[in-house]
N, C-alpha and C positions, 0 to 999 in steps of 0.2 A: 612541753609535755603533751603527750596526745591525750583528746577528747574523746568520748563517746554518748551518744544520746541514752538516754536511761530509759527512754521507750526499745530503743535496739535491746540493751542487755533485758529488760523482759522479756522482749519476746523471744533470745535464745535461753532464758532460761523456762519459758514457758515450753516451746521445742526440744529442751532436755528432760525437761519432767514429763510429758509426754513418752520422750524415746523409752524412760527409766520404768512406766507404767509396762510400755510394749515388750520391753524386757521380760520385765515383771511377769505378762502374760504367756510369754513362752518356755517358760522355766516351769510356773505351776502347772502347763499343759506337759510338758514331760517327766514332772514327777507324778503327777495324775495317771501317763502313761505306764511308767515303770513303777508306781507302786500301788496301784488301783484305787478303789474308794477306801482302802484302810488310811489314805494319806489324808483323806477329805478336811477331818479335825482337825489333822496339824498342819494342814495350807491356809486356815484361816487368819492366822495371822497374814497372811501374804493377799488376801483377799484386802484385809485392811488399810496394806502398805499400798495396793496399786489404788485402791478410792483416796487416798490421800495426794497421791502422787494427779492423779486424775484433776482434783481441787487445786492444789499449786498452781499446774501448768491452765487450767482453766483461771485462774486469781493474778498468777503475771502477765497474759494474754489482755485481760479486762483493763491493769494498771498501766501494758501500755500503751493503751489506745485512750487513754485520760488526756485532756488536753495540757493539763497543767504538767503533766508528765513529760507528756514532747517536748516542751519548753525547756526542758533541763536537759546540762550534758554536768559528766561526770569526767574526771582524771582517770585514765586506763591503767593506770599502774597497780592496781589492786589485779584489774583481771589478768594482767601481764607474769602475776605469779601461780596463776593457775597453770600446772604444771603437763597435764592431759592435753594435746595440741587439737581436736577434734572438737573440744568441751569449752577450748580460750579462744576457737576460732566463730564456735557459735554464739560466743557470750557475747562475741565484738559484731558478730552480724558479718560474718564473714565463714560461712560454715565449710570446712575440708571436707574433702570427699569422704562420707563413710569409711569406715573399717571393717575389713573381713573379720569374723571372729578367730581366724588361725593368725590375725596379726598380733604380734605385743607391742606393747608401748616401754620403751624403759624412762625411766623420772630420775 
């Protein structure tokens, strides 16, 4: 059964929580676009989600550069059903090349 370090899947899941903020940030700037300041109040839930998202990816970062953290390795067979190839490629510390947003992914 394959291994992986638990310091790796941090830090691609620190790398995805990050990407899911940057997301985050370009969506609110186009609906800011296309619906002016009338949208401002109801973006603020979305202000919310990307400081959270922000915390995450700064909190798996942190755990794993832990010493006691390196030290561990985990069975892959959990990330091996993550079904997004771009998202199981980061989790393994093995990141695929981005995706254009006009690609799809079928699952």
């Amino acid at each position: 059964m394959d291994q992986i370090k638990l310091a790796v899947l941090f830090q691609g899941m620190a790398q995805q929580w990050a990407q899911a903020s940057s997301f985050c940030r370009d969506v609110e700037t186009v609906m800011l676009d296309g619906c002016g300041q009338n949208a401002v109040g109801s973006l603020q839930g979305l202000d919310v989600l990307m400081q959270e998202l922000a915390q995450m990816s700064a909190l798996c970062l942190r755990l794993s550069r832990q010493s006691d953290v390196q030290r561990v390795t985990i069975a892959s067979h959990e990330i091996e059903q993550v079904t997004l190839e771009h998202l199981r490629g980061m989790l393994k510390g093995h990141p695929v090349a981005p995706f254009a947003a006009a690609d799809v992914e079928l699952f």
